[in-house]
C-alpha positions in Angstrom: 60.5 10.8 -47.4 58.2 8.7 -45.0 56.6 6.9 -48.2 60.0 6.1 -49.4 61.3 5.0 -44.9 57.6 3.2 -45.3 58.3 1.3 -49.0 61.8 -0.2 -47.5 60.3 -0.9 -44.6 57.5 -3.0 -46.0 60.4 -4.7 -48.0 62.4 -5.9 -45.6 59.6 -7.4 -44.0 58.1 -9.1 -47.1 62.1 -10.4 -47.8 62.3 -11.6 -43.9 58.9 -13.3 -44.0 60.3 -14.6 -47.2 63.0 -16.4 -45.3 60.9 -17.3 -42.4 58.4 -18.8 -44.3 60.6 -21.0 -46.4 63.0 -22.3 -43.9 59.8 -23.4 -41.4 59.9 -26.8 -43.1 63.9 -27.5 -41.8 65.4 -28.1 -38.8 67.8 -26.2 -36.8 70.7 -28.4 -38.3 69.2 -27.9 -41.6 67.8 -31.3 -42.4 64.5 -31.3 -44.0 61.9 -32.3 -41.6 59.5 -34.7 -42.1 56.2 -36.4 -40.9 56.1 -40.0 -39.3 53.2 -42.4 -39.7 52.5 -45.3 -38.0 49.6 -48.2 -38.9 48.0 -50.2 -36.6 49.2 -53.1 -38.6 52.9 -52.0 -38.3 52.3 -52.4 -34.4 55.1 -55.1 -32.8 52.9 -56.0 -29.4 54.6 -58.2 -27.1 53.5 -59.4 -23.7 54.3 -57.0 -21.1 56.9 -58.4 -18.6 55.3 -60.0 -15.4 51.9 -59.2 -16.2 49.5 -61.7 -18.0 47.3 -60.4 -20.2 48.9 -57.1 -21.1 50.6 -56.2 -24.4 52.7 -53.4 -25.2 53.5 -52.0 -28.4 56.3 -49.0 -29.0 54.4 -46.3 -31.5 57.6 -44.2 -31.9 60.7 -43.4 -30.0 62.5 -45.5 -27.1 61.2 -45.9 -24.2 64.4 -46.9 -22.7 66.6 -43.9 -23.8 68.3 -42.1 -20.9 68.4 -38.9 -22.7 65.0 -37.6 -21.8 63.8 -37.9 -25.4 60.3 -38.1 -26.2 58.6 -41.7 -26.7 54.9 -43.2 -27.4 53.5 -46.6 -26.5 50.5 -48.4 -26.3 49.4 -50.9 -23.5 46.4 -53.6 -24.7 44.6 -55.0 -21.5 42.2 -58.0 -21.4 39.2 -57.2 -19.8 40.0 -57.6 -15.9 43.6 -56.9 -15.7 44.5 -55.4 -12.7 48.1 -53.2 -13.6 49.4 -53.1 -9.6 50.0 -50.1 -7.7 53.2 -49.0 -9.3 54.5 -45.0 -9.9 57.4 -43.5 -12.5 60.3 -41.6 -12.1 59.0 -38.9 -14.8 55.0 -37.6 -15.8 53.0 -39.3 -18.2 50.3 -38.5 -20.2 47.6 -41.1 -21.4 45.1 -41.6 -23.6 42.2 -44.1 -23.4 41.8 -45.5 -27.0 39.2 -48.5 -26.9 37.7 -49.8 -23.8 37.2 -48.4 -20.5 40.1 -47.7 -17.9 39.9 -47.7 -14.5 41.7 -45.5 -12.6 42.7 -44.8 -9.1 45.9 -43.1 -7.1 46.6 -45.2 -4.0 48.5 -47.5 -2.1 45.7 -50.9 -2.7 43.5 -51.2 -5.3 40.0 -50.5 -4.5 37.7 -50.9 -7.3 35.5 -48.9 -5.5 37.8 -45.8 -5.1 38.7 -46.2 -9.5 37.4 -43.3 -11.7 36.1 -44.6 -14.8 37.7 -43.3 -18.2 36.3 -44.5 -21.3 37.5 -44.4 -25.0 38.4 -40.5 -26.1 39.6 -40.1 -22.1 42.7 -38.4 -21.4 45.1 -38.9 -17.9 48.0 -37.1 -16.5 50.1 -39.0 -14.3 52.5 -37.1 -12.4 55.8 -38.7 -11.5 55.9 -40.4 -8.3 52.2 -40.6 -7.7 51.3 -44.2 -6.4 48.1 -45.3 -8.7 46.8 -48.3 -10.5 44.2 -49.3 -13.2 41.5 -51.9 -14.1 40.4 -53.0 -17.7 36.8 -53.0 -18.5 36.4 -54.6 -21.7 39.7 -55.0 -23.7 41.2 -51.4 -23.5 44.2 -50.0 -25.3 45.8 -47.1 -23.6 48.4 -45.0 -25.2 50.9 -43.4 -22.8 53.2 -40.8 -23.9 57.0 -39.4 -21.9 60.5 -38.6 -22.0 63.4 -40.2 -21.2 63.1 -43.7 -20.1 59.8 -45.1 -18.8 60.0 -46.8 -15.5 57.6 -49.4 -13.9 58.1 -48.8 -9.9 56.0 -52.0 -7.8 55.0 -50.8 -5.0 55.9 -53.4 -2.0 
């Protein structure tokens, strides 16, 4: 008796493995999933608004939806540029790509006070935190969030 509980029991876990394994590759509606790639070359940059020499390039996603969906972009800084105390409305989370970034929470920039984060760096910025950055070299900064990116100045 508890070989034949133990052989149907086996089988029904096989069978719903079975079905877990092959519907892993769709999504809840039932659409097939699939992978997204993005090239450097397919890259749009365009000069970030009120900021000379900054670029900014959407990787995937919008970062102006209002529905809190995921985005990526990447920010190109010539070597100098000072991006001015600012904060956002939601976290973000940054990675240093080429270059080096300066970075510092605050209310003035202050070289001085900046923590240096070169290429393989990672940063979490939680919302509202006051902070600013520095270029050292041409750096490229990818910045990842949800629903729609704000750029606060402070005054």
């Amino acid at each position: 008796m508890n070989r034949l509980f133990f052989g149907v029991l086996l089988a029904a876990i096989v069978a719903f493995g079975a079905v877990t394994i092959s519907s892993a590759d769709t999504m809840s509606s039932g659409a097939a999933m699939t992978a997204t790639f993005v090239m450097p070359d397919q890259l749009k940059w365009e000069p970030c608004q009120g900021m000379s020499g900054c670029s900014m390039a959407v990787v995937w996603g919008d970062p102006d939806n209002k529905t809190g969906a995921p985005w990526i972009i990447r920010l190109k800084l010539d070597d100098g540029v000072k991006v001015p105390v600012h904060w956002h409305t939601a976290d973000e989370r940054a990675t240093v790509l080429k270059g080096t970034l300066l970075f510092a929470a605050g209310h003035k920039i202050d070289p001085a006070k900046t923590t240096a984060l070169p290429a393989g760096s990672f940063l979490f910025v939680p919302a509202m935190m006051h902070h600013y950055a520095i270029a050292k070299g041409e750096t490229i900064v990818q910045i990842s969030g949800s629903g729609q990116r704000t750029f606060n100045l402070m005054k």
